[in-house]
DSSP file (Angstrom, degrees, kcal/mol; ACC not computed):
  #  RESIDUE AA STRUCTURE BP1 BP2  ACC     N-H-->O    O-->H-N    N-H-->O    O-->H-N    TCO  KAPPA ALPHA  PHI   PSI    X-CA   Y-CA   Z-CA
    1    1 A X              0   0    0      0, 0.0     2,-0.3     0, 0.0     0, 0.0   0.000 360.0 360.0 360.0 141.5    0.0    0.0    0.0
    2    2 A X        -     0   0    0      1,-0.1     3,-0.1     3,-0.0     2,-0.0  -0.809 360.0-112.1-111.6 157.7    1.3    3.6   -0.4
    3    3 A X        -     0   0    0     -2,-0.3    -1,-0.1     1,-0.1     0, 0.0  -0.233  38.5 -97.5 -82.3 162.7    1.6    6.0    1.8
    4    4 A X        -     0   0    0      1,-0.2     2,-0.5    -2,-0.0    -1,-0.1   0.149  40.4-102.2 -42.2 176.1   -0.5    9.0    1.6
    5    5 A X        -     0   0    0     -3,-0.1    -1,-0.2     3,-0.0     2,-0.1  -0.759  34.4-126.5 -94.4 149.8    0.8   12.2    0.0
    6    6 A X     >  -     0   0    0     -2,-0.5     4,-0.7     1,-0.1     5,-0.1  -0.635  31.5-106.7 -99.5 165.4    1.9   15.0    2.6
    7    7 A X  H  > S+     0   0    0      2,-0.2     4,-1.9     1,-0.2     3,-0.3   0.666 119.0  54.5 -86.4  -3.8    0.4   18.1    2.0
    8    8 A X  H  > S+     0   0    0      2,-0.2     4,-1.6     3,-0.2     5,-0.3   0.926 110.8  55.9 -78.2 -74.7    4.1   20.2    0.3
    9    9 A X  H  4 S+     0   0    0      1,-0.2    -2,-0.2     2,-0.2    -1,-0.2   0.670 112.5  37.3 -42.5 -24.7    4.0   16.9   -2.1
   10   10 A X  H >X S+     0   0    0     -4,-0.7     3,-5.8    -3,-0.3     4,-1.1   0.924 116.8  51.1-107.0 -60.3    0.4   18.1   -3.0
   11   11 A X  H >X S+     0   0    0     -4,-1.9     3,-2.3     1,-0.3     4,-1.2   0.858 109.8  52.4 -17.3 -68.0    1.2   21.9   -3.0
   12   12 A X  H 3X S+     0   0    0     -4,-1.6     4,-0.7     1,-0.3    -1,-0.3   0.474  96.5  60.4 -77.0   8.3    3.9   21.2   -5.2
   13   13 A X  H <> S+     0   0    0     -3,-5.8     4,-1.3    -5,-0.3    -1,-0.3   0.603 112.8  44.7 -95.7 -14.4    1.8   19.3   -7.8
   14   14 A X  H <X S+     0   0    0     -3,-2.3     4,-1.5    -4,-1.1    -2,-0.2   0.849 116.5  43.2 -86.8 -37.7   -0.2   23.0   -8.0
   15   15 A X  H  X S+     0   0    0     -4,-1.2     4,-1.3     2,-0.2    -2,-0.2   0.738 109.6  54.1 -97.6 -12.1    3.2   25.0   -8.2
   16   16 A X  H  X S+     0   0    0     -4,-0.7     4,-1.2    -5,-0.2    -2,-0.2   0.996 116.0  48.2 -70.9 -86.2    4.6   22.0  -10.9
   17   17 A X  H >X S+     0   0    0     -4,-1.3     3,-2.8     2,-0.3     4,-0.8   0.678 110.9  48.6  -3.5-102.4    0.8   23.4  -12.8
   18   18 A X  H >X S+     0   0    0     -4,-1.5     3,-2.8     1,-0.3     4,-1.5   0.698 113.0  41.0 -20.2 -88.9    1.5   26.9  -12.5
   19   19 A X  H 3X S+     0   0    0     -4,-1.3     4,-1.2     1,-0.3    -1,-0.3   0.555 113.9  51.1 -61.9  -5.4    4.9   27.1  -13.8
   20   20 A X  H <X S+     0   0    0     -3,-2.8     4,-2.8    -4,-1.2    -1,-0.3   0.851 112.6  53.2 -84.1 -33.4    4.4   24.6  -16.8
   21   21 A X  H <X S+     0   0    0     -3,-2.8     4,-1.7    -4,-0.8    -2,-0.2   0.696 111.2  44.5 -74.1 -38.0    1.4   26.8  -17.5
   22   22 A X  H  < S+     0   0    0     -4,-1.5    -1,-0.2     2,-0.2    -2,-0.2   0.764 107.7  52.9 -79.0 -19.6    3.5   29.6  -17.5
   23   23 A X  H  X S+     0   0    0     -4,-1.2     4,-3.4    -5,-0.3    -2,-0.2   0.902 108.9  50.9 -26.4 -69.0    6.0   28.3  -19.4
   24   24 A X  H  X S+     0   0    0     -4,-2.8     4,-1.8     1,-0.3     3,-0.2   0.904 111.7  55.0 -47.3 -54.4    3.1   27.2  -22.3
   25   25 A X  H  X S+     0   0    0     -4,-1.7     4,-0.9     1,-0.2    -1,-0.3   0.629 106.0  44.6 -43.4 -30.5    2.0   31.0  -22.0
   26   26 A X  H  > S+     0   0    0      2,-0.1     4,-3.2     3,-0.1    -1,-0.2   0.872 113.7  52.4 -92.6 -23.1    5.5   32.6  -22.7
   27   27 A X  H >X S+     0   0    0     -4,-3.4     3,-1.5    -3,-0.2     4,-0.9   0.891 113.3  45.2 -81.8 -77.9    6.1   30.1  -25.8
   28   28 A X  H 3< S+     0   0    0     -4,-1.8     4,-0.3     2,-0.3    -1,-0.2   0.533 107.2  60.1 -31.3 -26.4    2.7   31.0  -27.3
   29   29 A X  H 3X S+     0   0    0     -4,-0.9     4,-4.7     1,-0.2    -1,-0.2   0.810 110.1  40.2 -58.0 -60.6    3.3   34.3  -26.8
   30   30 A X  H <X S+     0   0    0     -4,-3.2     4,-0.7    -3,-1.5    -2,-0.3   0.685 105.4  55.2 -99.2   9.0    6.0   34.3  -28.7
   31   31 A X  H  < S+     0   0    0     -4,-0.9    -1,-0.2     2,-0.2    -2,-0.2   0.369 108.4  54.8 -43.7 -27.9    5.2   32.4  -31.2
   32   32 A X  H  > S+     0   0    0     -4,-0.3     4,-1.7    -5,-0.3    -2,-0.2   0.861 111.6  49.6 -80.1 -41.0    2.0   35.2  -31.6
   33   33 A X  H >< S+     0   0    0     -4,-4.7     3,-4.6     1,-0.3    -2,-0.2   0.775 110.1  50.2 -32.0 -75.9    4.9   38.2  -31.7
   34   34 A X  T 3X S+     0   0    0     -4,-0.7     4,-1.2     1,-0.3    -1,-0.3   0.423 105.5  52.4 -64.0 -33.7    6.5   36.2  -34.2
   35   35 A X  T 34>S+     0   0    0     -3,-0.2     5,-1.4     2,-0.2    -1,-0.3   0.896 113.2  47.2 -50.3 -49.4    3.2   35.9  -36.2
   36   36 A X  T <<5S+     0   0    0     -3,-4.6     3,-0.3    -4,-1.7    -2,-0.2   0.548 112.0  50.2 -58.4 -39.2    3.0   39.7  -36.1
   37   37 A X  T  45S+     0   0    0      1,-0.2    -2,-0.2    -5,-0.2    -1,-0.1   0.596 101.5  63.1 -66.0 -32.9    6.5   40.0  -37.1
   38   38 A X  T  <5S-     0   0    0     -4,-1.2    -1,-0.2    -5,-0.1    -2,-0.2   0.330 132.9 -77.9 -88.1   4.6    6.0   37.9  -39.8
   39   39 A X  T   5S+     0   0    0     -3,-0.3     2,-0.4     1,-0.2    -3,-0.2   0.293  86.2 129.2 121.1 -28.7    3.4   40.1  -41.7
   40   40 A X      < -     0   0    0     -5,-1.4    -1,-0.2     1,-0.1    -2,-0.1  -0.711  54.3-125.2 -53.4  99.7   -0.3   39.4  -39.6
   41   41 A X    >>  -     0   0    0     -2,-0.4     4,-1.4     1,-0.1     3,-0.7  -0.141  16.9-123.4 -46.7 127.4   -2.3   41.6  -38.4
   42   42 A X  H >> S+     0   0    0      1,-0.2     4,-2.1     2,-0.2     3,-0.5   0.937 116.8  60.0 -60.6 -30.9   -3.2   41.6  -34.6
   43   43 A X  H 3> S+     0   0    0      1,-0.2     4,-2.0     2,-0.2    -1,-0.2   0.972 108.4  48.4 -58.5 -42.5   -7.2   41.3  -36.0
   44   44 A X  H <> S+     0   0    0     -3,-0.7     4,-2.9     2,-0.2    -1,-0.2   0.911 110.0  47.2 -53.8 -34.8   -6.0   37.9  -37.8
   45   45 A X  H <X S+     0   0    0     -4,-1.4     4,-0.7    -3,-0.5     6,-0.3   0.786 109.8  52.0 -88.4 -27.8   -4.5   36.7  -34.9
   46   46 A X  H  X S+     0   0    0     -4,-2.1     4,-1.8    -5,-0.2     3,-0.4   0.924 120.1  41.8 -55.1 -65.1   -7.9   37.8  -32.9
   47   47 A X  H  < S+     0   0    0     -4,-2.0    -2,-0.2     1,-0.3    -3,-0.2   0.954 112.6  40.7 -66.4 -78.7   -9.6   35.6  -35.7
   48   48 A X  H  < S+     0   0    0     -4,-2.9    -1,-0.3     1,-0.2    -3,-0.2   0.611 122.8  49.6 -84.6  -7.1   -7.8   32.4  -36.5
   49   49 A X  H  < S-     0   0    0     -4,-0.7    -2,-0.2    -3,-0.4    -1,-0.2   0.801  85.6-147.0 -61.8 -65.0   -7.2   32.1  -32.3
   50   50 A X     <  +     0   0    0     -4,-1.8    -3,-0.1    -5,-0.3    -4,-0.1   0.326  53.2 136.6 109.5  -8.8  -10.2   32.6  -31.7
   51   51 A X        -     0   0    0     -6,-0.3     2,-0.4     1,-0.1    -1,-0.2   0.100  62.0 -95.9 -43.5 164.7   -8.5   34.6  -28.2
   52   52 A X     >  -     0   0    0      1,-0.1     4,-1.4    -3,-0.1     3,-0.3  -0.751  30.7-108.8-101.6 161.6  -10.3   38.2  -27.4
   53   53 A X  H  > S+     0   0    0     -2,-0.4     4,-1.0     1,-0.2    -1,-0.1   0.598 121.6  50.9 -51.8 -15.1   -8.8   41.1  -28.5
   54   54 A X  H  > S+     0   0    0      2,-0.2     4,-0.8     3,-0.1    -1,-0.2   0.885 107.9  48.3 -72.8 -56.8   -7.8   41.9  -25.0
   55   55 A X  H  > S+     0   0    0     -3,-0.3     4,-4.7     1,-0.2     3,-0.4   0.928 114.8  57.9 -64.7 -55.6   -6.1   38.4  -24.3
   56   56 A X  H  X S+     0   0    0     -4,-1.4     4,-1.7     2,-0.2     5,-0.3   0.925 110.3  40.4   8.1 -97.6   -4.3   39.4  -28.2
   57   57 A X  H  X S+     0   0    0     -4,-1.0     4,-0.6     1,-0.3    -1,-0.2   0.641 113.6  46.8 -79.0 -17.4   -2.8   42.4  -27.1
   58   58 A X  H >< S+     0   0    0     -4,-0.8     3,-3.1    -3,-0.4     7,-0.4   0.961 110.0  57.5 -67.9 -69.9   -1.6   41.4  -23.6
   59   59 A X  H 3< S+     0   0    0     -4,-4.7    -2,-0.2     1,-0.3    -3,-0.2   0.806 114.0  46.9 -30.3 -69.0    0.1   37.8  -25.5
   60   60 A X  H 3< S+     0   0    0     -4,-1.7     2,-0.9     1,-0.2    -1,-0.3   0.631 103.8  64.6 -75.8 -14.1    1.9   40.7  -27.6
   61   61 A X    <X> -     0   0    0     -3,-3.1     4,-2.4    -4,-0.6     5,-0.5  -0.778  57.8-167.1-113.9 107.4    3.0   42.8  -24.9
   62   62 A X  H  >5S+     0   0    0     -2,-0.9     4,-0.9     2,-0.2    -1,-0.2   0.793  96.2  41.7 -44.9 -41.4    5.7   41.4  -22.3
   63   63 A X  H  >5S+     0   0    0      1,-0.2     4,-2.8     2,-0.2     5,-0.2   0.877 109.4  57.9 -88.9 -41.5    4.9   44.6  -19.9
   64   64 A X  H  >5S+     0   0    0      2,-0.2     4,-1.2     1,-0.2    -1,-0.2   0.961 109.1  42.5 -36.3 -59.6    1.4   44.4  -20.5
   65   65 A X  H  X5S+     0   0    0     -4,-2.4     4,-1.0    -7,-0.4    -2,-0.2   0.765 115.6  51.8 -70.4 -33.5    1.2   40.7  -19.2
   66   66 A X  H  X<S+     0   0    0     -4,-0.9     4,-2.7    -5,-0.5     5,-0.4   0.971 107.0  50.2 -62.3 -60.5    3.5   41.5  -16.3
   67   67 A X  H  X S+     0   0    0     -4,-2.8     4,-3.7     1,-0.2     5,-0.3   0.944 116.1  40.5 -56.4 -45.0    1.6   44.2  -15.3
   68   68 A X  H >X S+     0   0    0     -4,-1.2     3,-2.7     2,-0.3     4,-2.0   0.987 115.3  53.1 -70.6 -64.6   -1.9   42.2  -15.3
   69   69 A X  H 3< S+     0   0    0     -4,-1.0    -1,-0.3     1,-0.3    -2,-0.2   0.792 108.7  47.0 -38.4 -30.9   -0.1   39.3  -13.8
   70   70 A X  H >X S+     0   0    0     -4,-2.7     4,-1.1     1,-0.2     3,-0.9   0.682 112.2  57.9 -82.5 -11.4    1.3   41.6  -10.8
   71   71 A X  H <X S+     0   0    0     -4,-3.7     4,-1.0    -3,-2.7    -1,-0.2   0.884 110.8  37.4 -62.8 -45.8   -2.4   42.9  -10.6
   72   72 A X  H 3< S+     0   0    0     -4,-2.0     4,-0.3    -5,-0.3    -1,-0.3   0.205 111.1  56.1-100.6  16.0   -3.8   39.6  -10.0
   73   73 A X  H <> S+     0   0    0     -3,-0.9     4,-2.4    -5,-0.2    -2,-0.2   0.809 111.4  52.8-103.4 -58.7   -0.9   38.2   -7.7
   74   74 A X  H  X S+     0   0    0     -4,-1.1     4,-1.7     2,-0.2    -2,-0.2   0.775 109.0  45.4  -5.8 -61.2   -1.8   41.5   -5.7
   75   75 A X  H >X S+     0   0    0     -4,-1.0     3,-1.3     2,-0.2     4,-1.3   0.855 112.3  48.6 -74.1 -71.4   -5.6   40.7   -5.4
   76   76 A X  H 3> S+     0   0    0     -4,-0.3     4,-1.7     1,-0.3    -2,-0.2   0.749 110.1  55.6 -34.2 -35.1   -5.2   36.9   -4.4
   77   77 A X  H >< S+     0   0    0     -4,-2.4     3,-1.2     1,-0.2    -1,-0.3   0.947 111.3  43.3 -49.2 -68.3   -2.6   38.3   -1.8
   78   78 A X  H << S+     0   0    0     -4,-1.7    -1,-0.2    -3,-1.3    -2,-0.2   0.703 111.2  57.7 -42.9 -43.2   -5.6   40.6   -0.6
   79   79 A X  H 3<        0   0    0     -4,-1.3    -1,-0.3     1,-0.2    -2,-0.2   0.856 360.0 360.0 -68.3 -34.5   -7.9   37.7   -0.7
   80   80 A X    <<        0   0    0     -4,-1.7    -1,-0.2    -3,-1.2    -2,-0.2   0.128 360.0 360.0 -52.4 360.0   -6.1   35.8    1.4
């Protein structure tokens, strides 16, 4: 039988989440510049994603997506 998991083993299967999820996020991201770079319009990139124009314009701006990210590390903090 195995033993349970302790609750840092369980934690770290959420912070193991996170940062592959942020990972996925920064290669897609750039892969959308690169889209941009390449001749696309951000309304194409709106289109064939099917993302909102919001999500769009954050993916293309590294300080944009920081800033939102430090927005919302900031509320949960609050929430907590």
């Amino acid at each position: 039988m195995t033993r349970p998991a302790t609750d840092d083993e369980i934690r770290q299967i959420v912070t193991d989440y996170e940062q592959a999820c942020e990972r996925a996020m920064e290669e897609r991201d750039t892969r959308l510049r690169a889209a941009l770079d390449s001749g696309r319009r951000q309304a194409d990139l709106v289109r064939v994603t099917g993302m909102s124009r919001e999500a769009i314009r954050q993916a293309l701006n590294p300080e944009v997506r920081a800033a939102v990210k430090a927005r919302r590390q900031a509320a949960r903090q609050g929430d907590s």
